[in-house]
Backbone bond lengths (Angstrom), bond angles and torsions (degrees), N, CA, C in turn:
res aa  C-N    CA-C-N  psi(-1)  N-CA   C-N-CA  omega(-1)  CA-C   N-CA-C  phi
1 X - - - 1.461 - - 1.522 109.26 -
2 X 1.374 113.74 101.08 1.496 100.08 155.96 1.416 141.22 -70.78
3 X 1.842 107.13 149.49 1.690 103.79 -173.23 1.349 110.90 -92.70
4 X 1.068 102.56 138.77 1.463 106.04 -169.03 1.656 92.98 -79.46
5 X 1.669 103.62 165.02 1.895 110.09 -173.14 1.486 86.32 -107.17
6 X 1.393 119.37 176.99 1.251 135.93 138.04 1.666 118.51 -79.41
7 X 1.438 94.01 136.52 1.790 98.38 176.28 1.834 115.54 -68.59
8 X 1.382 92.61 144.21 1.873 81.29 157.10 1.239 122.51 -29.58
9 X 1.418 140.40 -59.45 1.278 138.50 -166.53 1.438 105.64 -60.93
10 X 1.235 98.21 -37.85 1.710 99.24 -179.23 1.589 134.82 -80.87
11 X 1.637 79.73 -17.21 1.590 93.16 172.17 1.412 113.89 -70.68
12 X 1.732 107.32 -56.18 1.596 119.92 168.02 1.629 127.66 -38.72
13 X 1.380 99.54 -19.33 1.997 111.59 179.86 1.403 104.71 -104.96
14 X 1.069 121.37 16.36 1.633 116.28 172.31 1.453 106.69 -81.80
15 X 1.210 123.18 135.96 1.734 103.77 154.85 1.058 131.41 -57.64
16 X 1.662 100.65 -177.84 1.770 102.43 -170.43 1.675 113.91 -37.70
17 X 1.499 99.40 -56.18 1.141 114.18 -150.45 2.049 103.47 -123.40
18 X 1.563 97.02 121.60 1.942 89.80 -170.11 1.534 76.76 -110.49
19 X 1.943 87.70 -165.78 1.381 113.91 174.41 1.370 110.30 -107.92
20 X 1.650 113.96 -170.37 1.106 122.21 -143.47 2.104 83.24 -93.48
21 X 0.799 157.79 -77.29 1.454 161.45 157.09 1.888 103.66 -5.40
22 X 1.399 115.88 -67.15 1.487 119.22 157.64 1.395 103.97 -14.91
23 X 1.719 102.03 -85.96 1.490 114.95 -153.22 1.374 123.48 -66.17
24 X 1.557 104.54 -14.87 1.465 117.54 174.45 1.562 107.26 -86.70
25 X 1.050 113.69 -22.99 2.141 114.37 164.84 1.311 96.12 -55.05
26 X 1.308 132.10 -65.51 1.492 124.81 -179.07 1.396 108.85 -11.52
27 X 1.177 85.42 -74.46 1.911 107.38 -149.41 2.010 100.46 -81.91
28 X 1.381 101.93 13.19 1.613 100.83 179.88 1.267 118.26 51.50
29 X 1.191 101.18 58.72 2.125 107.29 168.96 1.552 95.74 -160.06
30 X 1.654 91.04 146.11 1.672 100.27 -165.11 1.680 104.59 -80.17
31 X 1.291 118.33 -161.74 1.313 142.19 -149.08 1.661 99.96 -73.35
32 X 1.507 108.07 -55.06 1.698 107.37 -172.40 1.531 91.24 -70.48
33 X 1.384 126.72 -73.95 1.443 120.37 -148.55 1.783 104.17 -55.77
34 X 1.189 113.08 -2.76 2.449 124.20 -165.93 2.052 63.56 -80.75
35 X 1.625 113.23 -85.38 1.242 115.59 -156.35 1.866 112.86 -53.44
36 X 0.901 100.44 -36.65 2.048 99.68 179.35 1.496 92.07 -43.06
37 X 1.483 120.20 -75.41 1.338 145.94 -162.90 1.724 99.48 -47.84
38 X 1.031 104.83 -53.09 2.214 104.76 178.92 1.494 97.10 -61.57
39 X 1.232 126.37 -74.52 1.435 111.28 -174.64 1.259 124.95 -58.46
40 X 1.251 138.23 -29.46 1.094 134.30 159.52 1.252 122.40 -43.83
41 X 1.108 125.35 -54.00 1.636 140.71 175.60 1.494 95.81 113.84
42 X 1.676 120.35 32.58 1.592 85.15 165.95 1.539 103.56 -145.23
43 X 1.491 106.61 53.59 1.526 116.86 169.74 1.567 102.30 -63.69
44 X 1.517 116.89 163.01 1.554 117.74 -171.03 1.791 96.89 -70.44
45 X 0.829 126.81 -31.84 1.243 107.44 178.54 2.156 121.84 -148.89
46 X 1.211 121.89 -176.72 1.745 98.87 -147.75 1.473 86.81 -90.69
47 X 1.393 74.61 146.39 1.832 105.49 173.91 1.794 114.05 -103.61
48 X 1.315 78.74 135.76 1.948 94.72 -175.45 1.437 113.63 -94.44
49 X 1.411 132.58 111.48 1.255 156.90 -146.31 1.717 88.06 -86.33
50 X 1.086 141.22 125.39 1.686 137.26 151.15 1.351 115.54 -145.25
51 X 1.558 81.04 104.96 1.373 100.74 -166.32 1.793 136.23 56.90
52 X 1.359 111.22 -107.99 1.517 98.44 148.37 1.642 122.23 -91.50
53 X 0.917 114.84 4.63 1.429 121.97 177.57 1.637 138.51 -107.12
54 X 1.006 113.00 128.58 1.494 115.32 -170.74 1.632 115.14 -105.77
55 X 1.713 103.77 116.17 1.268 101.93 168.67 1.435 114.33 -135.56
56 X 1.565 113.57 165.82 1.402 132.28 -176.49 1.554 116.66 -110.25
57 X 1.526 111.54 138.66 1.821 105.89 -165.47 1.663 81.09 -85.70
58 X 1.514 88.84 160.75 1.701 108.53 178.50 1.940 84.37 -76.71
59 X 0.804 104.09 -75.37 1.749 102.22 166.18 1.344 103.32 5.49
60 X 1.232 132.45 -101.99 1.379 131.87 -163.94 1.708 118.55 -67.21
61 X 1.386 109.11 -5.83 1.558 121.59 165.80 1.732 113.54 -63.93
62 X 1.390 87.50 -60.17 1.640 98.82 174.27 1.454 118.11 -64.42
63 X 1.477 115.72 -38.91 1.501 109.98 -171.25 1.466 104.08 -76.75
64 X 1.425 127.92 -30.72 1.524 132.17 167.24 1.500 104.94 -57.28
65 X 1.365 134.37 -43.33 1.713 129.83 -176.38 1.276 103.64 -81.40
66 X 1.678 138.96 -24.53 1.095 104.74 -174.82 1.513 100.24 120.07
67 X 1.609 120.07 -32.25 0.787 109.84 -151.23 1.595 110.04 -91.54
68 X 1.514 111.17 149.69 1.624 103.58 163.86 1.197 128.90 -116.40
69 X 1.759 103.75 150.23 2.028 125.97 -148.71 1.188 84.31 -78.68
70 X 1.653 115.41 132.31 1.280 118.32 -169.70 1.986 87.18 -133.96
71 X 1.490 107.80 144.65 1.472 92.14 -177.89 1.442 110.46 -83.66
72 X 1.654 105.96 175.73 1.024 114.34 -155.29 2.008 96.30 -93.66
């Protein structure tokens, strides 16, 4: 089964700040391998610990793809 990615456009409409399943659509890998990759320490880019929850800035999503924050 392939994972589907999110498009640029879709990447650019995320908020500041997603979750760990979100941020792994980016990068085209599903829900367990987004979380394997955060705890491990080797998701594509750093993950922000809050509290029980783990999230990733769209910030470092985009600067890992390449892509540039264009305003809205």
């Amino acid at each position: 089964m392939a994972i589907k990615g999110l498009t640029t456009e879709e990447i650019l409409a995320l908020d500041a700040v997603v979750d760990i399943p979100t941020a792994g659509k980016c990068f085209k890998m599903g829900r367990s391998k987004a979380y394997e990759l955060a705890r491990s320490g080797q998701f594509p880019v750093p993950v922000l610990p809050l509290g029980k929850e783990v999230r990733v800035t769209r910030a470092a999503i985009l600067a890992c793809l390449g892509i540039e924050d264009t305003p809205a």
